[in-house]
C-alpha positions, 0 to 999 in steps of 0.5 A, a space after each residue: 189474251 195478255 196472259 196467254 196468247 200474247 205470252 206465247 212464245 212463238 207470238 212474243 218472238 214475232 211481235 218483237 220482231 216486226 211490231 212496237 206492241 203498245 198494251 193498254 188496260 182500260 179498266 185503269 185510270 191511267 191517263 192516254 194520249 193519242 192525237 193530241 188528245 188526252 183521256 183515259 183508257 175507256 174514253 179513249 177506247 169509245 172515242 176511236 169506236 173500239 170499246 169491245 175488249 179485248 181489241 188489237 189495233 194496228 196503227 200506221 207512222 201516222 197512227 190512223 187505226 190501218 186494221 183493228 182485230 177485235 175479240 179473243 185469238 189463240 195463238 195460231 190464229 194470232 199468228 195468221 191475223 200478224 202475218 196477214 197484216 205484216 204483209 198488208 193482205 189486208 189491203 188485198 182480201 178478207 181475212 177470211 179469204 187469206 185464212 182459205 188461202 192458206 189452209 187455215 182451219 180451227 178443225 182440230 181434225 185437222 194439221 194446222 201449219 205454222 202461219 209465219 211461213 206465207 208470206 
């Protein structure tokens, strides 16, 4: 995902716009603190219960994980989830149900629309 949906720039632009991004590589040994707490990238990724690679964790003010999306994202689907979140839809429904809602779909067949505009 670091390589390419991250360096997307339709992605870049909007993560620098509405998030601190904070990247994390648990294959190194670099020391982490989270909470007080200090531990290295895959103690800390198993401790939070989020040791499933690559994983996208939307913390709050208080970092307490608020939405966590775990697996590979192509760009436009990492559009839609940024959007769902930024929004908070995620309180509201699924996001499978945000994705109906919006006209979401991976059919190539089909004209996916930029995501960014429902908000």
């Amino acid at each position: 995902m670091q390589e390419f949906t991250l360096e997307d720039d339709n992605v870049a632009e909007y993560l620098q716009e509405h998030y601190e991004v904070i990247h994390i590589n648990v294959s190194l040994k670099d020391s982490i603190t989270y909470k007080g707490s200090k531990s290295g990238g895959i103690c800390l990724a198993k401790k939070i219960g989020y040791d499933f690679y690559p994983s996208v964790l939307f913390l709050d003010k208080d970092l307490n994980i608020e939405y966590a999306s775990v697996g590979y994202k192509d760009e436009l689907e990492f559009l839609v989830i940024l959007n769902y979140h930024k929004n908070n839809f995620h309180k509201k429904m699924s996001l499978n149900e945000y994705k109906e809602s919006i006209g979401f779909t991976k059919d190539l067949e089909a004209q996916i629309q930029d995501p960014r505009k429902y908000r």
